[in-house]
C-alpha positions as semicolon CSV with decimal commas, in nm:
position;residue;x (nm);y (nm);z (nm)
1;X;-3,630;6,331;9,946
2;X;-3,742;6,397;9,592
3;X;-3,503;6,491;9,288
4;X;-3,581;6,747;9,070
5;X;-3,430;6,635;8,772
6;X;-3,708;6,420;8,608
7;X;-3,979;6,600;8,447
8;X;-4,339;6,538;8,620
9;X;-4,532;6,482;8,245
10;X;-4,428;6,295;7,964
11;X;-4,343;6,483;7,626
12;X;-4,639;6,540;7,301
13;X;-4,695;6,164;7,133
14;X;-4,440;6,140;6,861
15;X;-4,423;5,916;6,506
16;X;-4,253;5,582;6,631
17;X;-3,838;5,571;6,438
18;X;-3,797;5,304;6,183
19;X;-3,761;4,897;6,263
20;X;-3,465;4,917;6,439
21;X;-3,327;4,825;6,787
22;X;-3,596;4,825;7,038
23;X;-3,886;4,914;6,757
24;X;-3,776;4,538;6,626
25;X;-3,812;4,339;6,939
26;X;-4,168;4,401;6,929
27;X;-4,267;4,780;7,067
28;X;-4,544;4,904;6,927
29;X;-4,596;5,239;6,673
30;X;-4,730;5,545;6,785
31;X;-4,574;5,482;7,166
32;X;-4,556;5,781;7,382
33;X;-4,156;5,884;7,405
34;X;-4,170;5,895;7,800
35;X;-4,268;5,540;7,776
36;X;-3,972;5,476;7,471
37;X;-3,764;5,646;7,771
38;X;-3,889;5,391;8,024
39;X;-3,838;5,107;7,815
40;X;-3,440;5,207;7,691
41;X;-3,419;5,249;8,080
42;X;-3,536;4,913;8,122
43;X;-3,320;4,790;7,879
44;X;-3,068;4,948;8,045
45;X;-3,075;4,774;8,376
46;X;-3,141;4,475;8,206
47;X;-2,795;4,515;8,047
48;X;-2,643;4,600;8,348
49;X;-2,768;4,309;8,575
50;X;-2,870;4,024;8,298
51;X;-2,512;4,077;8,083
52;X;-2,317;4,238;8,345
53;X;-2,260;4,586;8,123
54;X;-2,166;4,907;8,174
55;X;-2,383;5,175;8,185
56;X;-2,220;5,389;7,972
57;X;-2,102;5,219;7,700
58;X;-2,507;5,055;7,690
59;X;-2,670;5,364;7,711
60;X;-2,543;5,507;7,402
61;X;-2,680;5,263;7,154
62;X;-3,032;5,208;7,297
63;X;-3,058;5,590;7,283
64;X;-2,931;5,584;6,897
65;X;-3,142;5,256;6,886
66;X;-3,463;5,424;7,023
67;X;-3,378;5,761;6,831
68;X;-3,428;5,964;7,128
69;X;-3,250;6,289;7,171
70;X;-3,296;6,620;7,428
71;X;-3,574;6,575;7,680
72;X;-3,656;6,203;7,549
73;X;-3,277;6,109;7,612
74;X;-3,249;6,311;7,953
75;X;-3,552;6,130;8,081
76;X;-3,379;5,836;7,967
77;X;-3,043;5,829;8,127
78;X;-3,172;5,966;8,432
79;X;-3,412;5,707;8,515
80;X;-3,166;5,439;8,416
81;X;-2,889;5,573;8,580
82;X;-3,036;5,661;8,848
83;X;-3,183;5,328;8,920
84;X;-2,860;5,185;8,861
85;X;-2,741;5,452;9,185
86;X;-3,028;5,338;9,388
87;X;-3,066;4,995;9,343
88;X;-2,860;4,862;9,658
89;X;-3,124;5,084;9,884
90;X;-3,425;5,015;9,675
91;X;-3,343;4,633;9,680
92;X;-3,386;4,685;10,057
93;X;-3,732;4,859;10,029
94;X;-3,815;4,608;9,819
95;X;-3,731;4,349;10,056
96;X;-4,030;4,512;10,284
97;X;-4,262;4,498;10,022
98;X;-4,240;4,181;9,851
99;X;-4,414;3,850;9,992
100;X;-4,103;3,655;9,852
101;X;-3,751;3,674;9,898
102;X;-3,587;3,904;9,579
103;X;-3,392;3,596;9,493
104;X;-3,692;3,460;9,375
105;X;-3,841;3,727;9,144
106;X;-3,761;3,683;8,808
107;X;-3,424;3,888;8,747
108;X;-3,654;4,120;8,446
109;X;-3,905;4,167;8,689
110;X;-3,729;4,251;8,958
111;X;-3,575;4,520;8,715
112;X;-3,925;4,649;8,671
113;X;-3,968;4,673;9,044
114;X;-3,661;4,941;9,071
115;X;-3,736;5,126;8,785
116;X;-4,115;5,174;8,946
117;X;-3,974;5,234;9,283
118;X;-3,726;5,487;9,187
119;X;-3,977;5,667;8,979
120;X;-4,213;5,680;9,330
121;X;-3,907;5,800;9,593
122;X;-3,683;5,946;9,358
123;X;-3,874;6,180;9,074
124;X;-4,156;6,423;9,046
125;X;-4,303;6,178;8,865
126;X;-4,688;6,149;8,994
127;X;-4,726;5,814;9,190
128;X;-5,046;5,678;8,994
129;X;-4,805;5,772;8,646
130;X;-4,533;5,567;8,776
131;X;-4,709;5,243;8,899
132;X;-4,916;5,292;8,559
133;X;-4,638;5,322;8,331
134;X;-4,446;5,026;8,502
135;X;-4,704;4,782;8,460
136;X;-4,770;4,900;8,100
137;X;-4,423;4,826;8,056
138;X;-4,407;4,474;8,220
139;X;-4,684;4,386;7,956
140;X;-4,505;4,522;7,663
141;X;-4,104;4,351;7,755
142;X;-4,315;3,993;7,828
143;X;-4,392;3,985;8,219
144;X;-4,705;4,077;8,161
145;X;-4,829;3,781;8,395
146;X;-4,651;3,982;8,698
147;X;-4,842;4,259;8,612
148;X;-5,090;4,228;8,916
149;X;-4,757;4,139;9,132
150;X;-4,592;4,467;9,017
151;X;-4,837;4,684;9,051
152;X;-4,911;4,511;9,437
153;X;-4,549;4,598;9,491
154;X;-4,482;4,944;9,409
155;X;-4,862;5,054;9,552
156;X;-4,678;4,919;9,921
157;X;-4,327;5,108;9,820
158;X;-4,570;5,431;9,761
159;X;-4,688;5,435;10,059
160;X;-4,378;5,575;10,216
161;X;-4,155;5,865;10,092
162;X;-3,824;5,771;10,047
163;X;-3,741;5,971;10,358
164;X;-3,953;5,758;10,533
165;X;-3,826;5,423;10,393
166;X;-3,489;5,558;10,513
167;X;-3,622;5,597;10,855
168;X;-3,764;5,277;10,867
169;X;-3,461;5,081;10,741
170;X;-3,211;5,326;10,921
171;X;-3,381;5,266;11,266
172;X;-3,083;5,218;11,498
173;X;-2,810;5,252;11,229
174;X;-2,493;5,455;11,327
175;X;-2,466;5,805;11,180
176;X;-2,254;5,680;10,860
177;X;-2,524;5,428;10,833
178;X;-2,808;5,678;10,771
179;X;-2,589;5,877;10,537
180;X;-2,538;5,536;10,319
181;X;-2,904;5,543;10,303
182;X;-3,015;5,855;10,211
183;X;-2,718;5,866;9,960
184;X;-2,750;5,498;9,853
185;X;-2,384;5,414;9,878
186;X;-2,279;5,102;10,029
187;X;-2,162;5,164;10,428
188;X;-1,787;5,017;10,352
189;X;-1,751;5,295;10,076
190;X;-1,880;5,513;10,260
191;X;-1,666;5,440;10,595
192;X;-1,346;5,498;10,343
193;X;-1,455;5,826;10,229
194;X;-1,465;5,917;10,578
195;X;-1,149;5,808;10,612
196;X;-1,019;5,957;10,284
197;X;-1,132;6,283;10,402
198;X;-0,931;6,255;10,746
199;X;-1,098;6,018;10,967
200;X;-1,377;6,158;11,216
201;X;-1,152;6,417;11,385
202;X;-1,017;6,551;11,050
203;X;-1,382;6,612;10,897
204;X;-1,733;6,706;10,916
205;X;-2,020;6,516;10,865
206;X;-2,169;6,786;10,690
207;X;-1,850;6,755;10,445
208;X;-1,898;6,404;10,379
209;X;-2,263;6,434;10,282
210;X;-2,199;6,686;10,069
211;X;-1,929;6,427;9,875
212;X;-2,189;6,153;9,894
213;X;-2,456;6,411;9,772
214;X;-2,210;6,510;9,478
215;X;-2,092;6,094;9,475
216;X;-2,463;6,047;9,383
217;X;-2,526;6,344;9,111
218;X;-2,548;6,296;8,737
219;X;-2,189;6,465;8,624
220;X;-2,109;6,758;8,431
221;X;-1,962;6,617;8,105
222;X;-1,547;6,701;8,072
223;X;-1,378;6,730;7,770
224;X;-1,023;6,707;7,690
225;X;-0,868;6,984;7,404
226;X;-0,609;6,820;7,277
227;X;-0,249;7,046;7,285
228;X;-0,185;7,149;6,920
229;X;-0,466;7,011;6,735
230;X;-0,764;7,190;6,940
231;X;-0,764;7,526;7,096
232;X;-0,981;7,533;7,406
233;X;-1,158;7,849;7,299
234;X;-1,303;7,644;7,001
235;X;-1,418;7,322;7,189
236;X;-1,571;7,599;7,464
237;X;-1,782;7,704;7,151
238;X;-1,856;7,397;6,965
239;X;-1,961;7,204;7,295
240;X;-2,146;7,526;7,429
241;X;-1,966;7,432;7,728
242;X;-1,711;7,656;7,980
243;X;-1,354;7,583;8,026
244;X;-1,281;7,417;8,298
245;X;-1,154;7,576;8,605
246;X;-0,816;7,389;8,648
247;X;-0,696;7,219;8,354
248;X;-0,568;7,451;8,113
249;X;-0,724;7,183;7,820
250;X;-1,038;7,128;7,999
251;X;-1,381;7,188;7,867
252;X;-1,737;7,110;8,070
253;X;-2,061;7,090;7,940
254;X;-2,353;7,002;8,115
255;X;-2,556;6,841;7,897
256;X;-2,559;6,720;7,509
257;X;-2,371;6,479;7,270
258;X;-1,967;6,478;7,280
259;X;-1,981;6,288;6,936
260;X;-2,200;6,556;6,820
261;X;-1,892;6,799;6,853
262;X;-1,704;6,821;6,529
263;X;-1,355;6,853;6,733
264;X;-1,420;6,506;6,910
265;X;-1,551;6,355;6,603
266;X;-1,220;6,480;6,390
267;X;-1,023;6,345;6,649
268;X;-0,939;6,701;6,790
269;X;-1,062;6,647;7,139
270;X;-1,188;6,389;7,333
271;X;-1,403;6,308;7,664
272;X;-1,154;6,278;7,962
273;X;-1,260;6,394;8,344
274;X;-1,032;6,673;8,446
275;X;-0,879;6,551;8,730
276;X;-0,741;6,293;8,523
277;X;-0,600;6,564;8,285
278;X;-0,493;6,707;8,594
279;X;-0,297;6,410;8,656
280;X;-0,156;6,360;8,342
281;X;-0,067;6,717;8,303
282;X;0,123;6,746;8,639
283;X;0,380;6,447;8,549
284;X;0,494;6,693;8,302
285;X;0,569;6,956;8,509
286;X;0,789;6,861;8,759
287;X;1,167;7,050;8,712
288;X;1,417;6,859;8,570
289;X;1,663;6,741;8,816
290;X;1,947;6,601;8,636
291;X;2,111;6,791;8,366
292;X;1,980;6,667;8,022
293;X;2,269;6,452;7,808
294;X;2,353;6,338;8,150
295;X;2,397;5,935;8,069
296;X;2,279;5,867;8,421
297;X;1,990;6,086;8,413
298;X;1,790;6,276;8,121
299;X;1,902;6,143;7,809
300;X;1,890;6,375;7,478
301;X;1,569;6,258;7,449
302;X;1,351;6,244;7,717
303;X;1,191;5,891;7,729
304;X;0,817;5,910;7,899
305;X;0,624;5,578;8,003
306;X;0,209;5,509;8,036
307;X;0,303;5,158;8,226
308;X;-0,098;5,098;8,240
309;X;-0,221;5,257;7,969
310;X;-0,543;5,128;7,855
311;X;-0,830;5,208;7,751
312;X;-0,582;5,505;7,671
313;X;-0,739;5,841;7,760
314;X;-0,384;5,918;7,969
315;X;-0,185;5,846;7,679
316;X;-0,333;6,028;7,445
317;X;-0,257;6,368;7,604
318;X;0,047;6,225;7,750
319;X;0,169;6,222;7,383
320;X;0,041;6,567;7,297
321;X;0,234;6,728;7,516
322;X;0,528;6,450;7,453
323;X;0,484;6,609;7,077
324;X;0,518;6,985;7,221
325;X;0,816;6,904;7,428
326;X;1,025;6,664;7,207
327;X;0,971;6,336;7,407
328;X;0,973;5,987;7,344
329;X;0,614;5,790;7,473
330;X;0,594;5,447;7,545
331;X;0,243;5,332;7,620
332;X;0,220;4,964;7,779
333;X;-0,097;4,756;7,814
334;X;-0,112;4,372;7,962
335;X;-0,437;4,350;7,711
336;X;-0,468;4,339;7,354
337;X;-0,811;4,472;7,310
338;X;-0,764;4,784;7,530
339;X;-0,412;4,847;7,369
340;X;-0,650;4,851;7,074
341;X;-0,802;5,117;7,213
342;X;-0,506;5,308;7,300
343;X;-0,408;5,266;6,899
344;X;-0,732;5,481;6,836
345;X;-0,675;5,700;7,106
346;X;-0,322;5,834;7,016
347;X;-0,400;5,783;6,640
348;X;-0,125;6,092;6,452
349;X;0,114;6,069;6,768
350;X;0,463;5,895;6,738
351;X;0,367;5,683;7,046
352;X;0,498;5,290;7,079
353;X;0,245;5,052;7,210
354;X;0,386;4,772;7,410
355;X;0,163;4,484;7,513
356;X;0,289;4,311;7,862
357;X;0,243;4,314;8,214
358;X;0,385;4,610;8,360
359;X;0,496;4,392;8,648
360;X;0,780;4,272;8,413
361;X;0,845;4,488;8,178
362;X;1,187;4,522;8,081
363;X;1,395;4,862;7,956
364;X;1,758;4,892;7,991
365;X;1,765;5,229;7,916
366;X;1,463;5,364;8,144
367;X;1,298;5,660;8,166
368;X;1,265;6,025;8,279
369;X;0,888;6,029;8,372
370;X;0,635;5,758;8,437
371;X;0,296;5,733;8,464
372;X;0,143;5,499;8,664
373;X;-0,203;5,503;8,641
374;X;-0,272;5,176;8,852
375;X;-0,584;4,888;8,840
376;X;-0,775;4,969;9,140
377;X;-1,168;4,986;9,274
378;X;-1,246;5,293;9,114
379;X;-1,413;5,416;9,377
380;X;-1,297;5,790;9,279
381;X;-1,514;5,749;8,968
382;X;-1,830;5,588;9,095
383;X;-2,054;5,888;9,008
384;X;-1,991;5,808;8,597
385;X;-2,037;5,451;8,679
386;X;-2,342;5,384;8,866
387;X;-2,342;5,092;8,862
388;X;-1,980;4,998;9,025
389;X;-2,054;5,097;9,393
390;X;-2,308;4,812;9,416
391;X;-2,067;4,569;9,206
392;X;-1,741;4,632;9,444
393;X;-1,680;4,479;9,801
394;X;-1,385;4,495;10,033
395;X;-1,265;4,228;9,910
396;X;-1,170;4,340;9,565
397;X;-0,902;4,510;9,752
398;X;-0,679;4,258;9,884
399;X;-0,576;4,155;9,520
400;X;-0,544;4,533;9,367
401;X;-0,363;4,652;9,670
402;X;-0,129;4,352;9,585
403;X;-0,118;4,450;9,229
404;X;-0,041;4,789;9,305
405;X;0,251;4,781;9,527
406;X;0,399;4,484;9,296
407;X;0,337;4,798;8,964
408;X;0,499;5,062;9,207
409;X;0,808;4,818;9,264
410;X;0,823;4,724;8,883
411;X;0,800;5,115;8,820
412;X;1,090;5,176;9,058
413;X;1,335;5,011;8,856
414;X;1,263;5,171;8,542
415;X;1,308;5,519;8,648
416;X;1,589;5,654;8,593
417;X;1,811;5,868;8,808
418;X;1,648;6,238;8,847
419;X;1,331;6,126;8,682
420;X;0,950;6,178;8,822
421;X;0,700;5,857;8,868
422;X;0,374;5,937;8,893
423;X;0,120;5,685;9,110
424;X;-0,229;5,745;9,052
425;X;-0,576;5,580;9,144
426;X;-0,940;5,680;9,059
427;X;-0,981;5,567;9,417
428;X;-0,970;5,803;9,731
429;X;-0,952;5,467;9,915
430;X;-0,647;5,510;10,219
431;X;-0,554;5,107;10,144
432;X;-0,496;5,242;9,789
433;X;-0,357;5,568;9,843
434;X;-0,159;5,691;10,137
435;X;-0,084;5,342;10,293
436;X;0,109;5,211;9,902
437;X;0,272;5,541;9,915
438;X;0,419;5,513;10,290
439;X;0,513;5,126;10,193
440;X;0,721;5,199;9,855
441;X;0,926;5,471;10,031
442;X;1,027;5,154;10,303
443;X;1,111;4,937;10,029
444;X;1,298;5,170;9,814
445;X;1,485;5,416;9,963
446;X;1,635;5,533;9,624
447;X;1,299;5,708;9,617
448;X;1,193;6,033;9,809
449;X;0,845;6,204;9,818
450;X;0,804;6,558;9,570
451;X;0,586;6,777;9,679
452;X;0,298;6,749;9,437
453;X;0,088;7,081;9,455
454;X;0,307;7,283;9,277
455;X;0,254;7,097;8,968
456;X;-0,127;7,130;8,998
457;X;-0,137;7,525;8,987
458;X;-0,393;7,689;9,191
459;X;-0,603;7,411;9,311
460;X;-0,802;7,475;9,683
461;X;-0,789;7,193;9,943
462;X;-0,667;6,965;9,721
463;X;-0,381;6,839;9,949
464;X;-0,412;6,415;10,063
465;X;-0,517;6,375;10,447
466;X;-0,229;6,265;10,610
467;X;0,010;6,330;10,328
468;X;0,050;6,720;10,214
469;X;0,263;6,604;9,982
470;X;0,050;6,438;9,808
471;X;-0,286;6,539;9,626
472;X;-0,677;6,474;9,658
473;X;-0,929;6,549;9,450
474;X;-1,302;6,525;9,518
475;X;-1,622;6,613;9,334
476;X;-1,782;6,816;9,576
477;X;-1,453;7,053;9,597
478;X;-1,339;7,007;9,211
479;X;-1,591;6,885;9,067
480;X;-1,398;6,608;8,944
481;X;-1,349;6,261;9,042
482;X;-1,196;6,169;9,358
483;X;-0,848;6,113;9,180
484;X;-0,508;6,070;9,409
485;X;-0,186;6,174;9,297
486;X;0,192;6,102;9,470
487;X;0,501;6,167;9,269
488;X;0,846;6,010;9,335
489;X;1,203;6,128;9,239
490;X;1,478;5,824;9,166
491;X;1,777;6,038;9,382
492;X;2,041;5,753;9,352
């Protein structure tokens, strides 16, 4: 199956950009820009795999680096990224192709191998231009003694579509083994989104490759305008975006700059996924329970917590609408350099930054609403991050599952009577999700189970599997990432 998103010809020849960044290390003037484009995507995955990066925080500043912008850019990040999506299944292909195990290739080479291979299976991108341009490439980055092994390589993985290679490499696999392939997610993940979703009985197979077929799409870009500095109406226009569908601050745009967009760069707005403005925005809504002045319940001042706040993105609107409704926010990090982060994020807002672990934070007076926004695999968000799915393994989830339910107890004891806490993961994961939510009701029976819908407004099939009370949300029904919501009420 080809994608249409990469053009099949390269763009007009075009002046090299001054000595900078990747011009410096050696590339030569008067380059082609689809072959600039190659090379920041080579640099890209070299990031990613040499220096253990992430994608898009990298991307960025090769793209500044390499001054490329519209087409140049777009071709770009979606032959990076998309490589970085890939890789697990084209490492396979590979596999069949090479006469040595990938172990032994030379990690830049190797690099070189999946950039070629997903320009053959995964673009328009003529076959003869893709080996062509990948060799040319190995010659200019220093590999040009594999050239003759590269171009050997990807003239085997061309001779096969990458339907075929997933027939070939699927033969005998179980149905959620196929779909892994021809989605390239990694079977585990994609044996817990079937899960996630309701098991086999409670959903379709059709359903499921449509969330692995949205899983593995480049995303719309979501912006966040922030409560009483940024009118959405003006970010719509600036960004040349639409508001989004759900969250009343939400803003999508499917392609250009956010730091080109004078609201983000005046510190107006911001880049947040709306699901997780969703999230933030629902804490917020739940009714008071407790009469406010009430010494055992809501104090004078309602007191708000971020227990996990970092890198911040949370916070920040957290203490907008803290600002609109008169409410103290405390925003708590266990790192210094991402409560750094949450400095610049809620720059102008009253907001105290605590730095400690959550697991023993201490606060006699406790608080009305908390937000716990809890470490976990991510998996929710694995369409911005592509390279995480082939980075995670089951058995990153012993130790967050552990973290998680020790947060939750910690979080227990600082809400006070009457007040809402909020758990959250960027993971649809049922170990993550549903099972920590059925486990903190055992251990604390202070706490009972709110309905969460309400607070979400008018959001379709949006309700947990296995847990109405609770909420899902999933890119190919929102168009957001896969984030999971549960609030608790303290009753005693």
């Amino acid at each position: 199956m080809r994608s249409n998103s990469a053009p099949s010809s390269p763009p007009e020849r075009s002046r090299c950009p001054p000595r900078t960044g990747l011009v410096a290390h050696g590339w030569c003037p008067g380059l082609v820009l689809a072959d600039q484009a190659r090379r920041v995507a080579y640099e890209l995955l070299q990031a990613v795999s040499r220096d253990d990066g992430y994608a898009n925080l990298v991307l960025p500043r090769l793209l500044d680096s390499a001054a490329l912008t519209g087409r140049d850019a777009g071709l770009a990040t979606e032959l990076g990224y998309g490589t970085l999506r890939a890789s697990g299944v084209l490492d396979e292909i590979l596999s069949r192709c090479a006469t040595r195990p990938l172990d032994d290739i030379e990690l830049g080479v190797l690099d070189l191998l999946r950039l070629g291979s997903y320009q053959l299976l995964k673009t328009r991108i003529p076959p003869h231009a893709a080996v062509a341009t990948t060799v040319s490439l190995a010659r200019t980055v220093g590999h040009a003694r594999s050239a003759g092994f590269i171009n050997a390589i990807l003239r085997k993985v061309a001779s096969r579509d990458f339907d075929g290679w997933g027939e070939q490499i699927g033969a005998g696999a179980s149905e959620l083994g196929r779909l892994a392939l021809r989605f390239s997610h990694p079977g585990w993940i994609v044996a817990a989104f079937e899960q996630a979703l309701g098991g086999p009985s409670g959903s379709s197979v059709a359903e499921l490759a449509d969330l692995l077929e949205a899983d593995d799409a480049r995303p719309d870009t979501h912006l966040v305008a922030w409560p009483g500095r940024c009118d959405p109406a003006e970010l719509v226009e600036q960004s040349d975006g639409e508001a989004g569908p759900y969250s009343p601050f939400a803003v999508r745009m499917a392609g250009g700059r956010p730091a080109d967009i004078a609201a983000v760069r005046e510190h107006r707005a911001g880049v947040q996924d709306e699901g997780s403005q969703l999230c933030a925005w629902a804490l917020t809504r739940f009714p008071d329970a407790v009469p406010e002045g009430n010494a055992d319940g809501i104090a004078a001042v309602p007191r708000w917590l971020d227990l996990c706040a970092g890198p911040g993105g949370k916070a920040a609107l957290l203490a907008a609408l803290a600002a609109e409704a008169g409410a103290e926010l405390v925003a708590n990090e266990l790192h210094p350099h991402r409560a750094e982060l949450i400095a610049a994020a809620v720059a102008g807002w009253p907001v105290e930054i605590r730095i400690g672990d959550g697991r023993t934070l201490i606060d006699h007076a406790g608080f009305d609403r908390i937000l716990l926004d809890a470490p976990c695999t991510g998996l929710g968000a694995l369409r911005r991050r592509p390279e995480a799915r082939w980075r995670k393994s089951p058995a990153d989830l012993q130790e967050l599952v552990r973290l998680q339910a020790d947060l939750l107890d910690a979080a227990a004891g600082l809400l006070r009577v009457g007040g809402v806490l909020a758990y959250v993961t960027c993971s649809p994961h049922p170990a993550e999700t549903t099972a920590q939510v059925s486990a903190v009701l055992k251990r604390h029976p202070a706490l009972e189970l709110v309905p969460a819908g309400a607070a979400f407004g008018s959001i379709p099939r949006s309700e947990a599997a296995g847990l109405a009370e609770a909420v899902q949300l999933w890119p190919h029904r929102h168009g957001t990432d896969a984030m999971f919501f549960a609030a608790f009420r303290r009753n005693r």
